[in-house]
KEKOLPA-718988 format. One record per residue: residue number from 1; x, y, z of N, C-alpha, C, O in turn. Coordinates in steps of 0.05 Angstrom, whole numbers. Each point is the difference from the previous one (the first is absolute). Layout:
N
[NUM, [X, Y, Z], [X, Y, Z], [X, Y, Z], [X, Y, Z]]
...
! end
This chain:
233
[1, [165, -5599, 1465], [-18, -22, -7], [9, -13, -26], [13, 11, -17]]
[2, [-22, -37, 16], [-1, -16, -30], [-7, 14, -27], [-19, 15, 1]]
[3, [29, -17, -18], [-11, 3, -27], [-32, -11, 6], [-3, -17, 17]]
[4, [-23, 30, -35], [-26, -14, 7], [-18, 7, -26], [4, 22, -10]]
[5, [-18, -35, -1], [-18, 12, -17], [-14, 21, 9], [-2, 21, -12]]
[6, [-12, -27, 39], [-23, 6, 7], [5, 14, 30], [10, -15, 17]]
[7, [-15, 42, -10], [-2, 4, 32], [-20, 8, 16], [3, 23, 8]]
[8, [-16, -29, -4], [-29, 13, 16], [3, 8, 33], [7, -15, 18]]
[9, [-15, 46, -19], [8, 11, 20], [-21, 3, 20], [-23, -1, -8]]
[10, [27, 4, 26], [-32, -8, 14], [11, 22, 31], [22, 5, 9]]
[11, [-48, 3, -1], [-1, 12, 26], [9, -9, 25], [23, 4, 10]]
[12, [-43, -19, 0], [7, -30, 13], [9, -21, -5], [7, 0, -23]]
[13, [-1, -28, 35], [-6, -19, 0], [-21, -17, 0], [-11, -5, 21]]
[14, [0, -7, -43], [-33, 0, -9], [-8, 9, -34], [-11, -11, -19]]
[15, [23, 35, 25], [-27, 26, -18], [12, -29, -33], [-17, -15, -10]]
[16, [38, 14, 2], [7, -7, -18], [-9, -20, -7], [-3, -2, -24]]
[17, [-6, -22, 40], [-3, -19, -1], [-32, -4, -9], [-10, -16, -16]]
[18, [-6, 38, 33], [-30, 7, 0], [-7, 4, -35], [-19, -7, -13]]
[19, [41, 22, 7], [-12, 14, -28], [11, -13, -22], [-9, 4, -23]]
[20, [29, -19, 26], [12, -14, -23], [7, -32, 0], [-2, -13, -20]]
[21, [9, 2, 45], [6, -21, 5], [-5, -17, -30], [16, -14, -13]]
[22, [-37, 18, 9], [-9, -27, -18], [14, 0, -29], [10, -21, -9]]
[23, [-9, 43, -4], [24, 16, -12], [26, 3, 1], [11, 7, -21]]
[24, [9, -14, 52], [13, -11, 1], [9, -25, -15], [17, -6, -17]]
[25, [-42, -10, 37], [9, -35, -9], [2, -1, -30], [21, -10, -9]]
[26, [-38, 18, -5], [-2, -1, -25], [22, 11, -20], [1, -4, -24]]
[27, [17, 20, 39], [24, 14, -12], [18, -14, 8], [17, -6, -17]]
[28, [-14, -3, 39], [19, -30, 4], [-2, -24, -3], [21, -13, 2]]
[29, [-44, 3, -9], [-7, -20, -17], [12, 4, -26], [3, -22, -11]]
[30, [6, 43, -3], [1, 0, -20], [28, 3, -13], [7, -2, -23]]
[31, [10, 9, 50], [27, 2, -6], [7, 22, 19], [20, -2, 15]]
[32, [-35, 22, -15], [24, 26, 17], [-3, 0, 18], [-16, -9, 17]]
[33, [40, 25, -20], [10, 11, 26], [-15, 25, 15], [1, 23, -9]]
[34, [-16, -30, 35], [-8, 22, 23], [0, -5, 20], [-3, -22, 10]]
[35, [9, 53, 6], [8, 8, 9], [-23, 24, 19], [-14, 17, -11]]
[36, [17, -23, 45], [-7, 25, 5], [9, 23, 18], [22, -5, 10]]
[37, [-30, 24, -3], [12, 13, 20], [-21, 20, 25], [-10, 21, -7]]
[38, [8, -29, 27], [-25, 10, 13], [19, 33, 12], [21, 8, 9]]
[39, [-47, 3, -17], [17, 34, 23], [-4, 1, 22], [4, 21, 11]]
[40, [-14, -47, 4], [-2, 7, 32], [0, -31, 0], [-2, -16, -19]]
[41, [6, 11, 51], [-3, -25, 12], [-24, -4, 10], [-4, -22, 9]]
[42, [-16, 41, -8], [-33, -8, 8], [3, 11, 23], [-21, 12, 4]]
[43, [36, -9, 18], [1, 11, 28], [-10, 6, 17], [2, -6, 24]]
[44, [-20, 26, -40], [-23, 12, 22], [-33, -15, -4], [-20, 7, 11]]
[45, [25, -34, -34], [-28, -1, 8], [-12, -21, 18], [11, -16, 15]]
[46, [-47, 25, -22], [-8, -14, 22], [-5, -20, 17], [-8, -3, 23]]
[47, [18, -18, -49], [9, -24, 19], [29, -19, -16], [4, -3, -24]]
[48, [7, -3, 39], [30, -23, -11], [24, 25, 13], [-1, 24, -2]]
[49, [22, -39, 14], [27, 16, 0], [16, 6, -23], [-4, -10, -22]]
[50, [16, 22, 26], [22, 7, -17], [8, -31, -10], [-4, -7, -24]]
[51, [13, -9, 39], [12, -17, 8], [-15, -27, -21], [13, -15, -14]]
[52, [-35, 15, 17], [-20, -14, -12], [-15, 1, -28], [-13, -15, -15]]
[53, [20, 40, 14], [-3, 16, -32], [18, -8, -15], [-6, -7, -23]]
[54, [40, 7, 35], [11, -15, -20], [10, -22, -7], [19, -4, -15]]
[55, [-33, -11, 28], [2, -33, 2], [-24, -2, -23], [1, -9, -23]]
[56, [-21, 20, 36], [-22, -6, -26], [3, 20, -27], [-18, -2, -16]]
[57, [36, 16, 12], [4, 9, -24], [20, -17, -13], [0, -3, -25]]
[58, [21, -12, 42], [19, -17, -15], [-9, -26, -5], [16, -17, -9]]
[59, [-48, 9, 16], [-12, -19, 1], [-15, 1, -26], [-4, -22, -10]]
[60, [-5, 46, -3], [-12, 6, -14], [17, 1, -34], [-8, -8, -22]]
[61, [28, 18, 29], [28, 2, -20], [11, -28, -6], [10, -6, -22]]
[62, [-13, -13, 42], [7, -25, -10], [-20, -9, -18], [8, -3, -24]]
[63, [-37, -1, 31], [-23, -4, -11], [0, 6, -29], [-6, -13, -19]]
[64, [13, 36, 23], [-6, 23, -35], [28, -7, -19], [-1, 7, -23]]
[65, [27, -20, 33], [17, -3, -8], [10, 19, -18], [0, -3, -24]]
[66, [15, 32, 45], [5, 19, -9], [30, -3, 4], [12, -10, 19]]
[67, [0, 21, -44], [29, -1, 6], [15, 17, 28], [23, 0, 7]]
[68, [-45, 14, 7], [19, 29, 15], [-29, 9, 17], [-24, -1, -7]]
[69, [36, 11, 33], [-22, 16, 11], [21, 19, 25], [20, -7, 13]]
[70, [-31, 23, -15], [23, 23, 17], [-30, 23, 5], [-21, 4, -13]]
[71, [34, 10, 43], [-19, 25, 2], [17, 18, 9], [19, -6, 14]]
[72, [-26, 38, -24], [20, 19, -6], [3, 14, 27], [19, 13, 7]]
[73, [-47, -19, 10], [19, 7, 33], [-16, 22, 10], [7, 12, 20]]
[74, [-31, -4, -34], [-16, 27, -1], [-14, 9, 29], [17, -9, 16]]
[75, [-30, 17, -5], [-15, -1, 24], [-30, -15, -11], [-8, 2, -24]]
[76, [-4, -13, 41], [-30, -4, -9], [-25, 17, 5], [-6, 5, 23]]
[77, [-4, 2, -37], [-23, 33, 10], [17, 25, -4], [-8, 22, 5]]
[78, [35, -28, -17], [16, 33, 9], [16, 1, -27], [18, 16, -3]]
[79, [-28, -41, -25], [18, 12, -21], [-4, 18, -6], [-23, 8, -1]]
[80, [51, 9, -8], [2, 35, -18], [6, -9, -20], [5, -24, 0]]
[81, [0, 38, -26], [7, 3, -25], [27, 17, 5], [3, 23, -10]]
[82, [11, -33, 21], [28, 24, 13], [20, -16, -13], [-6, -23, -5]]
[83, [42, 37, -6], [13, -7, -8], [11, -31, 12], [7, -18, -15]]
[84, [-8, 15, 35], [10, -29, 14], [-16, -20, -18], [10, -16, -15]]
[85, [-35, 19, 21], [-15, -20, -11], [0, -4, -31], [5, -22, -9]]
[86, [-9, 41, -6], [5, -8, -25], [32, -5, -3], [3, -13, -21]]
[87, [15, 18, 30], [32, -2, -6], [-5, -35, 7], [16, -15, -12]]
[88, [-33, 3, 28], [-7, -19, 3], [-2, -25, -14], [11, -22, -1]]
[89, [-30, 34, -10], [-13, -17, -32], [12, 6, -19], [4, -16, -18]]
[90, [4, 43, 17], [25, -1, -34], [16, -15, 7], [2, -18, -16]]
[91, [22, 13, 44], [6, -23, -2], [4, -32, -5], [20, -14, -6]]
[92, [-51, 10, 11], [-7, -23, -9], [-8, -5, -27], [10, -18, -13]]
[93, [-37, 42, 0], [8, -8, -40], [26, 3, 0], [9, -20, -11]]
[94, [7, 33, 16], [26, 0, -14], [15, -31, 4], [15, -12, -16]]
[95, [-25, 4, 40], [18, -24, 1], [-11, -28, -9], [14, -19, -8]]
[96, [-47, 21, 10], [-16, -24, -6], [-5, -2, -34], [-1, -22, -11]]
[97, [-2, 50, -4], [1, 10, -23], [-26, -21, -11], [6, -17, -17]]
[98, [-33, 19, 26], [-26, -13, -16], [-6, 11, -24], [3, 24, -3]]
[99, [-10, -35, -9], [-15, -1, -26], [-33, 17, 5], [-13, 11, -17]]
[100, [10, -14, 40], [-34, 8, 13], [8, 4, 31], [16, -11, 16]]
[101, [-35, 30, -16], [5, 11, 35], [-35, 4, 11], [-15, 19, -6]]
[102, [9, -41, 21], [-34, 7, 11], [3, 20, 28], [18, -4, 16]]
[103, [-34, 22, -14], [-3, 6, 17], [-30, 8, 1], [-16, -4, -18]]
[104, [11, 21, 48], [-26, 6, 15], [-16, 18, -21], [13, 11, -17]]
[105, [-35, -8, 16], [-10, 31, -16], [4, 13, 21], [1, -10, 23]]
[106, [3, 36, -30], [-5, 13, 24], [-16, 24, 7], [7, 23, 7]]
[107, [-41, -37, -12], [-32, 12, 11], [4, -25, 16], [2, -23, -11]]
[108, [-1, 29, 37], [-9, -18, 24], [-6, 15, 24], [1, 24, 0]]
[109, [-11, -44, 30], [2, 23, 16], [7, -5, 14], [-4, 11, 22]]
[110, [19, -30, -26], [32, -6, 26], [22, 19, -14], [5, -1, -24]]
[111, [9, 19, 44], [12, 22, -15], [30, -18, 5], [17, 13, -11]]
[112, [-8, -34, 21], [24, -11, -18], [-1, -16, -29], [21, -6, -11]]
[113, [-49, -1, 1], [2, -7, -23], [-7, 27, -28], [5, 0, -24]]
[114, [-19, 21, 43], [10, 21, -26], [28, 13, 5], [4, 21, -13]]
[115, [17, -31, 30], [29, 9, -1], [14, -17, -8], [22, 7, -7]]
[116, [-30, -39, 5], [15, -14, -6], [-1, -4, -30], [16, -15, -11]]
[117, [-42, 34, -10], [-10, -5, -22], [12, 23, -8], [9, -4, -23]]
[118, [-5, 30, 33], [16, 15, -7], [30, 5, -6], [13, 11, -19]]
[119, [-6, -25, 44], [33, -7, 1], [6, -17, -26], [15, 11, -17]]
[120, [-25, -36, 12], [-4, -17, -27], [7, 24, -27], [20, 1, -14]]
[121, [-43, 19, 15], [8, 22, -26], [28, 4, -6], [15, -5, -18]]
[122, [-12, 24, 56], [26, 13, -7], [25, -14, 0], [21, 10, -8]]
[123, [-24, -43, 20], [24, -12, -11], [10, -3, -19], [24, 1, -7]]
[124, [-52, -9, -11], [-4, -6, -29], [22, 12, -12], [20, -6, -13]]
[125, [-34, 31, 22], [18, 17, -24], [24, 16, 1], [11, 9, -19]]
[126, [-3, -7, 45], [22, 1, 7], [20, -19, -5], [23, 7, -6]]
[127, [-29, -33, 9], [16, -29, -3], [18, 10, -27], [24, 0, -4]]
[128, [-48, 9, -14], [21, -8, -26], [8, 24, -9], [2, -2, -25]]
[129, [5, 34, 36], [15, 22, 0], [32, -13, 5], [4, -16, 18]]
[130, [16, 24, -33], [28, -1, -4], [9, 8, 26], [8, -15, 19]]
[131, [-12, 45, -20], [10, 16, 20], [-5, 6, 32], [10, 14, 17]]
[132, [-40, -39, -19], [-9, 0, 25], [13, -36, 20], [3, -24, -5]]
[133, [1, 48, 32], [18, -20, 19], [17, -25, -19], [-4, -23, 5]]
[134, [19, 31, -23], [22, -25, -11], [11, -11, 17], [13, -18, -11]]
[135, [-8, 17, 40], [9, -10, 24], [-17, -25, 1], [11, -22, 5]]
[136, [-35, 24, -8], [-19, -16, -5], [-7, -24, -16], [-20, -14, 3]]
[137, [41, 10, -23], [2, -15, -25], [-12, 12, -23], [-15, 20, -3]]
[138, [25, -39, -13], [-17, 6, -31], [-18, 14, -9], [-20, -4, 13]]
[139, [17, 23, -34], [-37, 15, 0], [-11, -39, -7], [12, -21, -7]]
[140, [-39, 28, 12], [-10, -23, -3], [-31, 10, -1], [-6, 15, 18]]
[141, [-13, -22, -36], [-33, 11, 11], [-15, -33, -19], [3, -7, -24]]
[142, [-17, -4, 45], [-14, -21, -13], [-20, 15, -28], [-9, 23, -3]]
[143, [6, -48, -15], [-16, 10, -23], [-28, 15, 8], [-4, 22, -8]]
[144, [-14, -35, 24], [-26, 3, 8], [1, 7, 36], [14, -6, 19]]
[145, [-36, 19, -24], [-9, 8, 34], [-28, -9, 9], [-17, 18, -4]]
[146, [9, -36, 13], [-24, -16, 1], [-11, 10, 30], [15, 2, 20]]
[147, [-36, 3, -18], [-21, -3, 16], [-12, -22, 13], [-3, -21, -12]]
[148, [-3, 23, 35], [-14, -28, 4], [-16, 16, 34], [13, 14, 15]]
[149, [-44, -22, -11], [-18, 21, 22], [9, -21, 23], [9, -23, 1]]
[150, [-18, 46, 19], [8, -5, 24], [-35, 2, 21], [-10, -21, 8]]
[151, [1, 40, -4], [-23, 0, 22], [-21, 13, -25], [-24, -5, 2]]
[152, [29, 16, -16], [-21, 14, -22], [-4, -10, -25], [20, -10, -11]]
[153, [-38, 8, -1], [1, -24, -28], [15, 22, -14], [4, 23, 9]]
[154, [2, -31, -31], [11, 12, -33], [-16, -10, -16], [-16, -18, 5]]
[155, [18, 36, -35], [-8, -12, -21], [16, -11, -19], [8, 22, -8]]
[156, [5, -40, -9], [22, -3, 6], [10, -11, -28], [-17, -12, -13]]
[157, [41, 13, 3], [11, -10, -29], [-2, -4, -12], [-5, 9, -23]]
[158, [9, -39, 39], [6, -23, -9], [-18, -19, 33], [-8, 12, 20]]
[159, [7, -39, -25], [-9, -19, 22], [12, -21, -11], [-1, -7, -24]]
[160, [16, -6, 50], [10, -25, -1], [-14, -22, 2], [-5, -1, 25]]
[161, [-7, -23, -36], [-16, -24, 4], [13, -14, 14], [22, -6, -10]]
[162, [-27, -5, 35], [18, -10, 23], [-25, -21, 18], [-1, -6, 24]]
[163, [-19, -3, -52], [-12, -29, 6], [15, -30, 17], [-7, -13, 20]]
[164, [27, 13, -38], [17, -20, 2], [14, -6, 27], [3, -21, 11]]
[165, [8, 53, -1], [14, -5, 19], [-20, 3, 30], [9, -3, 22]]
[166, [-35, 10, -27], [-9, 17, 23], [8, -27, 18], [5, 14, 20]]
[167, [1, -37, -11], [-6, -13, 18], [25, 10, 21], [1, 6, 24]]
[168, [21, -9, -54], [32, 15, 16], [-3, 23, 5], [11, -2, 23]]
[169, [-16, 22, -24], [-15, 29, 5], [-7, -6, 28], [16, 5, 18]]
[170, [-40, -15, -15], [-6, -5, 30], [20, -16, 21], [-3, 4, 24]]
[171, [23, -20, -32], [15, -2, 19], [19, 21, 9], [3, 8, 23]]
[172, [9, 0, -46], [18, 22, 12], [-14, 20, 16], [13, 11, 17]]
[173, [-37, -5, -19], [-7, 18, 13], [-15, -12, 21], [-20, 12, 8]]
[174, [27, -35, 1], [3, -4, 28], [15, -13, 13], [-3, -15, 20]]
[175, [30, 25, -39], [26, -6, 17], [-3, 39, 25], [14, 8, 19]]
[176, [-33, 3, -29], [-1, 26, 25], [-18, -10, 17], [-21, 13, -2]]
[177, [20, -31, 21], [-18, -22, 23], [-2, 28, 17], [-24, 4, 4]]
[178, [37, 15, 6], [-3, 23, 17], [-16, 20, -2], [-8, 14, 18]]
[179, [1, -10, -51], [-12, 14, -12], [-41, -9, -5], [-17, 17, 0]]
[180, [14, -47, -3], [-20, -8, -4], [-18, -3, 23], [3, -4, 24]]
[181, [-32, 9, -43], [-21, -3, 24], [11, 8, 26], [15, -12, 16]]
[182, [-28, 37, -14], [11, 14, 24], [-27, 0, 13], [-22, 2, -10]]
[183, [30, -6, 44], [-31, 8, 19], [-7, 22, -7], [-22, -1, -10]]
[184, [31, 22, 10], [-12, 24, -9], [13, 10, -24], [25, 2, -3]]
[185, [-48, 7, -18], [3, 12, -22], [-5, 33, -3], [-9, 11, -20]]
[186, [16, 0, 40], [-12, 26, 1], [16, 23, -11], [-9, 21, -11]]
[187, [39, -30, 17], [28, 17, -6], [-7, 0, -40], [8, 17, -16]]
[188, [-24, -38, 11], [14, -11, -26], [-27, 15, -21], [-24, 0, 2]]
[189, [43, 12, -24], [-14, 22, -21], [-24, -19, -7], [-18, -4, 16]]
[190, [17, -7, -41], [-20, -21, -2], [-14, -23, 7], [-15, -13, -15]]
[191, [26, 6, 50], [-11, -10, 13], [2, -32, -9], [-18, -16, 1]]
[192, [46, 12, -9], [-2, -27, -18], [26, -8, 7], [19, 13, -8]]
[193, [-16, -34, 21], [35, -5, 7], [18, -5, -33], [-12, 7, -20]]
[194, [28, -13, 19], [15, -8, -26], [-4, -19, -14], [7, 8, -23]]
[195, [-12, -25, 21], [-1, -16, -14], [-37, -1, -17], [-7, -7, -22]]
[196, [-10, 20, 46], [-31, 6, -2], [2, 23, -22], [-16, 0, -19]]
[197, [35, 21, 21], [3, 22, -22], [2, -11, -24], [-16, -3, -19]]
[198, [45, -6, 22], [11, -12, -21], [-22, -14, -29], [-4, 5, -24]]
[199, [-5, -19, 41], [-23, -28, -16], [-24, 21, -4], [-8, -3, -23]]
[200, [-1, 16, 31], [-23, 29, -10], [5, 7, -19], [-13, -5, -21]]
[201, [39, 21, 23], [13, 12, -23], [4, -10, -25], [-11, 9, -21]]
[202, [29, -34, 22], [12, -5, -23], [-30, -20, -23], [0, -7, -24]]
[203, [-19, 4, 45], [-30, -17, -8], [-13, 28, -21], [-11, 1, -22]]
[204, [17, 16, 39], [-19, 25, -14], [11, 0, -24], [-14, -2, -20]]
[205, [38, 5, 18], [26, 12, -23], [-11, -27, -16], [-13, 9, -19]]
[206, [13, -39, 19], [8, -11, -11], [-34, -6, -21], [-2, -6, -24]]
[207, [-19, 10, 43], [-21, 4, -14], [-6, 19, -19], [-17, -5, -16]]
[208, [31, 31, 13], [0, 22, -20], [16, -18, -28], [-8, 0, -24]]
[209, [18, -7, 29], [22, -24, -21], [-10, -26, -14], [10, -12, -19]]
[210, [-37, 6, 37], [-3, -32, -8], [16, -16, 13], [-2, -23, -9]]
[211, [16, 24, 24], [13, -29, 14], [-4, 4, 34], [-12, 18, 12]]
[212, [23, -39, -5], [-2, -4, 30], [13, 23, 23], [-16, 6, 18]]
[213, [39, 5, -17], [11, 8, 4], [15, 16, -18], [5, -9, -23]]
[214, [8, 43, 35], [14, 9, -21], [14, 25, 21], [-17, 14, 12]]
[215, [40, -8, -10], [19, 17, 16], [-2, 33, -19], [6, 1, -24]]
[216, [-14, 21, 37], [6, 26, -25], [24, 11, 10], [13, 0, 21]]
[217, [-11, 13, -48], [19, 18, -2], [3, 19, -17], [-10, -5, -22]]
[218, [29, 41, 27], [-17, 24, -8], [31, 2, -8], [20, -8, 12]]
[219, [-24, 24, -38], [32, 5, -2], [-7, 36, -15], [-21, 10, -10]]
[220, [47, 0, 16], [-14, 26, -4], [16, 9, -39], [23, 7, -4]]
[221, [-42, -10, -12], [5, 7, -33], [-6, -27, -9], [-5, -19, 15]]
[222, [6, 18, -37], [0, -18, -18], [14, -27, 8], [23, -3, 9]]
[223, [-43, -18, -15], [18, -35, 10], [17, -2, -35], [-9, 3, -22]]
[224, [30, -10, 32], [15, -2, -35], [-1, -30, -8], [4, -19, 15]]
[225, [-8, 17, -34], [-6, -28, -13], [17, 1, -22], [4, 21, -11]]
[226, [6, -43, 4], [11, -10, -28], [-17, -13, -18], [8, -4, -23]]
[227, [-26, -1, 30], [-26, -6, -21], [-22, -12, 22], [4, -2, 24]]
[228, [-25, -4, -37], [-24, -8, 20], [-3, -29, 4], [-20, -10, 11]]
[229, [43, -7, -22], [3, -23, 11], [-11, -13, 26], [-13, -21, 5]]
[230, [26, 45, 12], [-6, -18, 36], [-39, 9, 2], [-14, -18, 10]]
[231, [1, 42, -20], [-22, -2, 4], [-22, -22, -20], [-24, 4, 0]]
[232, [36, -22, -12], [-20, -23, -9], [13, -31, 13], [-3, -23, -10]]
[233, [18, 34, 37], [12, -28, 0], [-27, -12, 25], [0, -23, 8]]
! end
């Protein structure tokens, strides 16, 4: 992959877009470079093909104007935390080398997003071991390891204010037309197609804040600051 500031790693096709999108725009609005990488092609779900998932994921990547989007090839419903898969993703920090790496939390109760939030750890920290797979490239370990929820709320950081963009927010997330307003909602955890989640969520988050909208995020230790500049901006 590209050199990238930013890589956000996501389960599906979707999950990334649900929990950060708006955060995106706003990081590319601003200059950087991101980047993402899904661990499955969506495959097994309940409605869109394979086929159709990634038309509307490369539909979505234009939208968000991400430098890069690749998926590591995983099964869908059947990720492990097994050497393939992370030899996977240390490949990619090593080769994309971000500044920040988002991924899943992983309390959920889709059990590929608590493997896909796990795998995230052990790439982490494997990426930037010397002596681990050098076949692999460079040690490399992004600065930060960011959180971002998937089917279960968090409590969370930091929150992104993503007023501005919610209108772009809602388009991308219905560049997934296969995914929306479904006849039946029964398969689905909170009973809320994507884009109906999405706008819940980030309303709730953004009301704890005072603004219109606001994206969270959980990072695990201390957020490091260089002074408290950005919190009176």
């Amino acid at each position: 992959m590209k050199p990238c500031d930013v890589l956000l790693l996501g389960p599906h096709p979707d999950d990334v877009e649900l929990a950060a999108a708006g955060t995106i725009l706003k990081l590319v609005a601003g200059g950087s470079r991101v980047s993402i990488v899904d661990a499955t092609r969506g495959e097994q779900g309940s409605r869109g093909s394979p086929e159709e998932r990634a038309q509307e994921a490369a539909a979505a990547a234009q939208r968000l104007g991400l430098l890069e989007r690749h998926d590591l090839g995983l099964p869908d419903t059947a990720v492990v935390v097994d050497d393939r898969a992370t030899a996977a993703l240390v490949a990619v920090l090593r080769s994309a080398r971000p500044r920040l790496l988002f991924a899943p939390w992983a309390d959920d109760v889709h059990p590929d997003h608590v493997a896909v939030g796990q795998l995230a750890a052990r790439a982490f920290f494997l990426a930037g071991l010397k002596q681990h797979a050098p076949d692999l490239g460079a040690p490399y370990r992004p600065a930060l390891l960011i959180r971002y929820p998937g089917n279960k709320p968090l409590e969370p950081t930091f929150v992104v204010d993503i007023g501005a963009v919610l209108a772009q927010k809602a388009e991308v997330i219905r560049c997934y037309r296969s995914q929306l307003q479904p006849a039946d909602k029964s398969h689905m955890v909170q009973g809320l197609d994507l884009l109906e989640r999405a706008q819940v969520r980030d309303r709730f988050y953004g009301a704890r804040v005072a603004c219109a909208a606001a994206e969270p995020f959980w990072l695990d230790g201390p957020l490091p600051l260089r002074d408290l500049q950005p919190l009176m901006a």
